[in-house]
Structures are given as structure tokens and as C-alpha cells.
N, C-alpha and C positions, 0 to 999 in steps of 0.2 A: 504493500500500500504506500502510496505517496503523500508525502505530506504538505498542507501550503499554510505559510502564516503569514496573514495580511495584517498587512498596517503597523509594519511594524518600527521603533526608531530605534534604528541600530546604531551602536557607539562601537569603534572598535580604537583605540587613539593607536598605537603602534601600525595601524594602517591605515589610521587618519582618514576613518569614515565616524561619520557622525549625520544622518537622514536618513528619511522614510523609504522603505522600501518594504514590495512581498519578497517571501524565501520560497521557491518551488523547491523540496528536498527529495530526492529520488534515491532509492537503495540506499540512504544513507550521506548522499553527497549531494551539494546545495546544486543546484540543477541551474535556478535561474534566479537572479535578484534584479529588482525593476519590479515595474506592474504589470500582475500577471493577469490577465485577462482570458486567452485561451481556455478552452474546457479542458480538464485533465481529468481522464477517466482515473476514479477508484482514489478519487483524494479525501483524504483528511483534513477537514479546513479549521483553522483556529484565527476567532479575530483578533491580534496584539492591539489596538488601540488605546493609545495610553500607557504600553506596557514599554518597555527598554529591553534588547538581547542586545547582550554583550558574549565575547570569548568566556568559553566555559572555564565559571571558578575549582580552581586549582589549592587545595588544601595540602602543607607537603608534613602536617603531624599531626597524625592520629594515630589513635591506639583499641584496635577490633579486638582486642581481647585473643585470638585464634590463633596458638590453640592454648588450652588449659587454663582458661578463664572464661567461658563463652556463655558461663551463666550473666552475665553482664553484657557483654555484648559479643557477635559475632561479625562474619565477613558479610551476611548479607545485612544483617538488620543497620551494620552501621553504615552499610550501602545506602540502604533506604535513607537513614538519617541525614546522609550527606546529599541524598538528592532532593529532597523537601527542604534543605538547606541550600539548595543553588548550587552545589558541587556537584561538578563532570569527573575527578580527579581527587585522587589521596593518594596519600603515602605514610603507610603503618610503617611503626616504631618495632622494633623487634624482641622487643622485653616481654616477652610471652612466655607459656612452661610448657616445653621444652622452648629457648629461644633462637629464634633465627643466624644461629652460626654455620648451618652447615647447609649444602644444598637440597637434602632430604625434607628437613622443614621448609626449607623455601618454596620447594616446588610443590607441595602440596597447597600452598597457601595459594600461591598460580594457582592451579587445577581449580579450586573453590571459587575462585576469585573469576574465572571463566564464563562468558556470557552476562555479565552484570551491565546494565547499564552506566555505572561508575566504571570508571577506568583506577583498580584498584591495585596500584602499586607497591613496593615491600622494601626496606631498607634491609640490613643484616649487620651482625654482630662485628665493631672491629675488636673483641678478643671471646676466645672461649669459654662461652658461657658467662661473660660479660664480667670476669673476674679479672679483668685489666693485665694479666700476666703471660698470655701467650697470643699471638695475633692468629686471627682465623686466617684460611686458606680466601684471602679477598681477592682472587683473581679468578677461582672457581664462583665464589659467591656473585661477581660481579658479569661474569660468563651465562651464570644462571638467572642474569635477571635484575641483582640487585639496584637500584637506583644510587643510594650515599650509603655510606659506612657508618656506623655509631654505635655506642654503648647505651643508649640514651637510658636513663633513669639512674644511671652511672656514667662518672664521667671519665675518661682515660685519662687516667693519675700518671702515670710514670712516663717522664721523658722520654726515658729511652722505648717506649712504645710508642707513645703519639707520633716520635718521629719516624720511625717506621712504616704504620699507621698512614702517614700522608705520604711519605716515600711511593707505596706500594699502590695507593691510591692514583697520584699522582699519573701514572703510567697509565692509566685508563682512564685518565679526566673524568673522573666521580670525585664528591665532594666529601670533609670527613665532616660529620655533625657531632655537636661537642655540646653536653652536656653537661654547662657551665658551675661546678662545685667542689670545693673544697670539704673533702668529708672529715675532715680530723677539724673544721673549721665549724661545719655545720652541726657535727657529734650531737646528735640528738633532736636538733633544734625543732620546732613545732607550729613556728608562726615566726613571722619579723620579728629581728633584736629591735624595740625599740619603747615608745609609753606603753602601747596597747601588751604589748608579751610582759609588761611589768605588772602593769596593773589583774594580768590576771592570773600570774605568777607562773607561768611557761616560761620553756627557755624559748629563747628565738634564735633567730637566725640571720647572723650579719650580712651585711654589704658583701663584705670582704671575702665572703665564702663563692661568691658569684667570679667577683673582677680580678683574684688573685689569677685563678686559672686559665681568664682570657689574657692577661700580661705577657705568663709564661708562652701558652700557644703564640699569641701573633709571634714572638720573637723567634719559634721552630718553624715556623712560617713562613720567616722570610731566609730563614735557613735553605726550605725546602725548595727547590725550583720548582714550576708547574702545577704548586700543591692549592688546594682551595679550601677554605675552613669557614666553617657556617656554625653560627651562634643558635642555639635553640634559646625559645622565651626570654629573650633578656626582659632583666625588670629594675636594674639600679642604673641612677644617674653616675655612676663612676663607669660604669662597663658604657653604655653610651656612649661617653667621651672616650673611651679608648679605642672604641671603634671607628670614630672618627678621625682620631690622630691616624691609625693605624691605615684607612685610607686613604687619608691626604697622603700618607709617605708612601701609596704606590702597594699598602699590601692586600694580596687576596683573601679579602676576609669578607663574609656578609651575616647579616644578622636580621631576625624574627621575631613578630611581638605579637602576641594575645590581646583582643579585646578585656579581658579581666586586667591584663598591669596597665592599661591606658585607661581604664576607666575607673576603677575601684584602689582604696588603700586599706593599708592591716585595718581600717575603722571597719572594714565590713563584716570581721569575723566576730563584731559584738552583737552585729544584727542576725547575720543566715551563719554562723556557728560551724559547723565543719564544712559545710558547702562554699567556703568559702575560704580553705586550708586548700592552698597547691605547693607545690613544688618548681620552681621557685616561688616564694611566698609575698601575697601582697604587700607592697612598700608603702613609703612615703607617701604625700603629695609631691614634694620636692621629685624625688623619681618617677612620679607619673609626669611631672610636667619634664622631665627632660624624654621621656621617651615619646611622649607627644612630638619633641623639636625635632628628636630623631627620626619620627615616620614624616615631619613637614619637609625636612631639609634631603631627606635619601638618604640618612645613614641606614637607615633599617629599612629595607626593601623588600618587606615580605608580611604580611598576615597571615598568622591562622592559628588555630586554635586550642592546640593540643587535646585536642577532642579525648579525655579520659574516666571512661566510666564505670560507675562503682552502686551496687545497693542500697535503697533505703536503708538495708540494715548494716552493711556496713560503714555507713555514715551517719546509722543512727547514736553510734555510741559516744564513750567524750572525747573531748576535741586531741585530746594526746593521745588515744589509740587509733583515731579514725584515718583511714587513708586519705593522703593527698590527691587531689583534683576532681577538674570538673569536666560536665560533658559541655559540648559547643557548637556543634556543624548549625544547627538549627536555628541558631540566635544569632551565630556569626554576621550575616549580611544587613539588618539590622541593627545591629549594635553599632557594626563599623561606618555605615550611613547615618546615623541619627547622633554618634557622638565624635566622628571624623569629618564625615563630610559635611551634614548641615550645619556644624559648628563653626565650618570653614579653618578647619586645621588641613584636610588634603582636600584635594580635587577629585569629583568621580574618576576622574581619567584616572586620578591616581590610585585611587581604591582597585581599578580595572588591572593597572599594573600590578599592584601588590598580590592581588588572589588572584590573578590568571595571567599574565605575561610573566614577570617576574618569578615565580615557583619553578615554572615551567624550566626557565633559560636557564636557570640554577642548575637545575637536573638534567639540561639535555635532552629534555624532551623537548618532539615538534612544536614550533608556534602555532597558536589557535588564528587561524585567517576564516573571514567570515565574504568570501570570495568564491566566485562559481567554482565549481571544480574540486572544491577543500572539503575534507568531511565536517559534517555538521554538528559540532563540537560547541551546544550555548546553554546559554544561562539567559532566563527570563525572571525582571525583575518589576515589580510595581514601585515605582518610588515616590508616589505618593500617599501610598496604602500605610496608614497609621493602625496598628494590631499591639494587641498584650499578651506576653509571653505566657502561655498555660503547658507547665512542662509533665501534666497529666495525657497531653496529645501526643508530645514527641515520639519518634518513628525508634530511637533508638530503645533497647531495653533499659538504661539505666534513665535517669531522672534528673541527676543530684546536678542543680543549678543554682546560683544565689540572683539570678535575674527572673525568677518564677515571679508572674504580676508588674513585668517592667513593661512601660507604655513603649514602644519603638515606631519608626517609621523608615519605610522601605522593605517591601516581604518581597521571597523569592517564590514564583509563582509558576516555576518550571524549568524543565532543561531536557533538552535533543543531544544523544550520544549515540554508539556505537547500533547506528539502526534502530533506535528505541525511541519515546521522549516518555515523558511523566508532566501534563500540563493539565495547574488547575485555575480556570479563568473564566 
């Protein structure tokens, strides 16, 4: 069946379209953009009026749970999650049980991952079982699939790994993702060091447990020729600026923010309670407003989510037993619209880059062209549709959000992938 979506205003800015146009989509691929008039037998018709397709958003951290956690979530449901979130595109974390070290798990998560309308990609372990002490086989792993390399929920402590690490990388233009932490720094911590972790007598979690380890890296960095190092969630204003030094002097570094550290501080975990415990851990104001400067100025060139999800009852209990993070796919485009863009800190253009050009060119994947000929790879947004977050609806199994009852503006109201779409309008 053929698809046609009239009237629609297509923004793509990296190809510097921006008007109305129909999209005739045949087997998958944009057939014809212009006004389609002609009868076409056996179409599908959708009216976009009103509505915006842009390049399908592109998520590069999340966490499906699969395998050995999939009472929480799995590959499809957080599929679904991501695509009632306007996500064409993820990229799972590999901190799973058993974790993504070796090719056996990997390829099974492929196989699963098969036929989705998400295009659901897999990072892999850079060490054994993610114990920072022997480097996985990352040329097989990367032969098989893998997108970046990372330890993520653990950060590659030891020099002489990490340099390796990006050595070994390097030779196959994949990026290492660095999960920014000092653990003999953090040793226990539960929330930010700061009033809030006093007053309610937790330990916290410094600054310094974050930016110590970005200092170290960029300087193996520029050690390494060819190598490419990508920040996960940064959330302090000292790491910020060091990523800015570290680009102006010319090094290969890039860095990723969450709607939770640009919009919320440690003051949230008075209100939603463990739902409101991640890893890294809500800051300052002071560091919300440097990371704001960071997504206005391009230090930070990337959105998303760290989509991590967990049990009512794991999150029911108290705040220092309760797992860190939150789920996100489904709030994401809303959130980043209502407190980036209509606030006028970035541009849609730039929101466009951040969750879908930008992910993408990091990783080497194809650019999304929304040009005859290109597969039909989009995201449909309303951006004027003002909605309240009810996280009894979400697609994914898990829940645990501190934005449940937040007013937003800008819903995602669809997306067309690999032959498929899900449009509701």
C-alpha cells in the first residue's frame, strides 16, 4: 500500500527545506514531493495540516532492558515507547544481564530487534563484563554491528584501558562513550553533594566525580590520533567548560544532555522522591544554566534521554535503596520544545539537529534526507498541541517519571520508517 501525506510543512534545515509540500511514499521510499494531484491506486491518505515532518528523531541512549531485565522493559515495548515519542532511531546501552560484550549477545538483540518499525541499534561493552580490566574483542563486536563502545553505567577507570579503548576504536571510526564518574569519588553517593543531600542527610555526590574523569580523557584524547570521545548526560557546569576548552583547542570530543539536567535541580527530589534520583544526579541551578549555554552555543550537540526504566516497586522504596533513573522517549519532544525552544534558548532547527542530524553523524549513520528517492525516514510533530503528561498511558512498561501532570507543548503525532508509519491525527 502506498502512502500520501498532504499538506504537509516540512522543515529539514541541513537540506534547507523549510514549505508545504505532499509526500507520495511508495514501498517505503518518498516517490514524489510537490502537489500530488494524480489518482494513486491503493493509497493511504493522511491530512498533515498544521502538523510539521521533520528527519526522523534519532535517540543514541537508551536502555530496553534485553536481556535479563525485561520485566521493565523490553526491545519491543520500548520500541513502541520510542515511537509515540517521535523516535525512528535508538541506541541501547549495553549494561544488560548477561551484557553486551561479546557477539553472541549482540546478535541476538539484532534478531529481536528485526522488523521493528524503530530502527533499533546496540552499542557493546568496551571491557569484559564491564569490569574495566580486560578490553573486549571491539573489532569483532564492531564487525557485528556494534554502533560506539562503552561501559556505560560504569565508567573506564584505568588509563591504560581507555587508551586502548580509543586506540582500537579509532581504526574503525566508532566513537568510545564515556561514562563520566569517578567511583572512589562518588562511593556511595545518592543524590547531589550539596543543601538538598544535607538537609536530608544522604550523602551526595560531587561535581568533581563527573569532570575529574572528562580532564583525564580529553588529555588520552589528544594523545590518540583518529580517536573520538562522546560524553554521556553531562550535568555540571565545570564539565561544560571543559568541553568547550577542549574544542576550541581542536579536540575530538562531543557531549549529550537530558531534558531532566536542563530543566530540573537536586530541589526536585523533595517533590517526586526517587523519581527523581539518576545517575548523574540532578544539580545546581548554577549547572542547569551552564548547560543550557552549552546546548545554545554547540558545545553539547546532542539530546536524549537516557531512557531508563524501572518498577513502581522498585522505586517505591526509600530514596537510598531505590535505583537511579528515569524513563523519557515519550516526554522527550515536549519537554525539549516547551523549555528549549519556546523559551528561545535553541532554535527548532536546532532541536532538528540535536535529535536527528547530529546522533546520527556521530554514529555514522546515513543522513535522514527528506528528498524523492531517500527512504522515508520522519517524525511528525504538532507544535502547537498543548497536552499533560499522564504516565498511566505510556507505551513503555515502566512509569517512573517526575514530569507525570506537567503541562507541555509540542506532541509527537507520528512517524514513517522502514515501510511502516504509526500516525495519530
Amino acid at each position: 500500500m502506498h502512502l500520501l501525506l498532504r499538506n504537509c510543512h516540512v522543515i529539514s534545515p541541513a537540506e534547507n527545506i523549510n514549505g508545504m509540500f505532499d509526500i507520495l511514499i511508495v514501498n517505503g521510499v518518498i516517490n514524489k514531493m510537490g502537489v500530488v494531484w494524480q489518482h494513486v491506486r491503493e493509497v493511504e491518505q493522511y491530512d498533515l495540516a498544521g502538523k510539521v515532518v521533520v528527519p526522523g528523531f534519532f535517540d543514541m541512549h537508551v536502555h530496553f532492558r534485553e536481556p535479563g531485565q525485561t520485566h521493565k522493559e523490553d526491545i519491543n515495548t520500548g520500541s513502541l515507547s520510542a515511537a509515540y515519542g517521535g523516535f525512528t532511531g535508538v541506541l541501547c546501552m549495553p549494561n544488560t544481564n548477561p551484557p553486551i560484550d561479546n557477539i553472541e549477545v549482540l546478535n541476538a538483540n539484532t534478531q529481536k530487534a528485526k522488523g521493528n518499525i524503530v530502527d533499533v541499534y546496540s552499542t557493546a561493552c568496551a571491557t569484559v563484563e564491564r569490569k574495566g580490566e580486560v578490553v573486549t574483542d571491539i573489532e569483532e563486536l564492531v564487525k557485528a554491528g556494534a554502533l560506539a563502545i562503552t561501559d556505560d553505567g560504569s565508567p573506564i577507570a584505568k588509563d591504560e584501558i581507555m587508551k586502548e579503548v580509543l586506540e582500537r576504536t579509532s581504526k574503525h571510526g566508532k566513537t568510545v562513550v564515556q561514562h563520566c564518574e569517578v567511583m572512589s569519588i562518588t562511593n556511595g553517593g545518592i543524590i547531589n553533594e550539596g543543601e538538598i543531600s544535607k538537609k536530608l542527610g544522604l550523602k551526595g555526590i560531587p561535581n568533581v566525580s563527573e569532570y575529574k574523569i572528562i580532564e583525564r580523557d580529553i588529555g588520552i584524547v589528544q594523545q590518540t590520533k583518529n580517536s573520538h570521545y562522546h560524553i554521556q548526560h553531562i550535568s555540571t557546569k565545570e564539565a561544560v567548560e571543559i568541553v568547550r576548552r577542549g574544542k576550541s583547542g581542536g579536540v575530538n570530543v562531543s557531549a549529550e544532555a537530558c531534558p531532566h539536567h536542563f530543566i530540573l535541580t537536586d530541589e526536585a527530589v523533595l517533590k517526586y522522591g526517587s523519581n527523581a534520583k539518576m545517575n548523574p544526579p540532578l544539580r545546581t541551578q548554577n549547572d542547569v544554566i551552564t548547560v543550557l549555554e552549552g546546548l545554545k552555543d554547540g558545545t553539547i550537540e546532542v539530546i536524549c534521554t537516557d531512557h531508563a526504566p524501572h518498577t513502581a516497586e522498585e522505586k517505591s522504596v526509600e530514596l537510598a535503596k531505590a535505583p537511579f533513573g528515569i524513563v523519557g522517549l515519550e516526554t522527550a519532544a515536549g519537554l525539549v520544545y516547551t523549555y528549549l525552544v519556546d523559551k528561545g534558548v535553541i532554535s527548532f532547527e536546532d532541536m532538528i539537529y540535536k535529535m536527528s542530524v547530529n546522533p546520527r553523524k556521530l554514529l555514522g549513520l546515513p543522513e535522514v534526507k527528506i528528498t524523492e528517492g531517500s527512504p522515508a525516514k520522519l517524525t511528525i510533530l504538532d507544535l502547537n498541541k498543548e497536552w499533560t503528561v499522564d504516565s498511566s498511558k505510556f507505551h513503555s512498561k515502566s512509569k517512573n517519571t517526575p514530569f507525570d501532570g506537567w503541562k507541555l507543548k509540542c506532541k509527537p503525532v507520528g512517524i514513517v520508517n522502514n515501510r511502516q508509519h504509526l500516525i495519530n491525527v
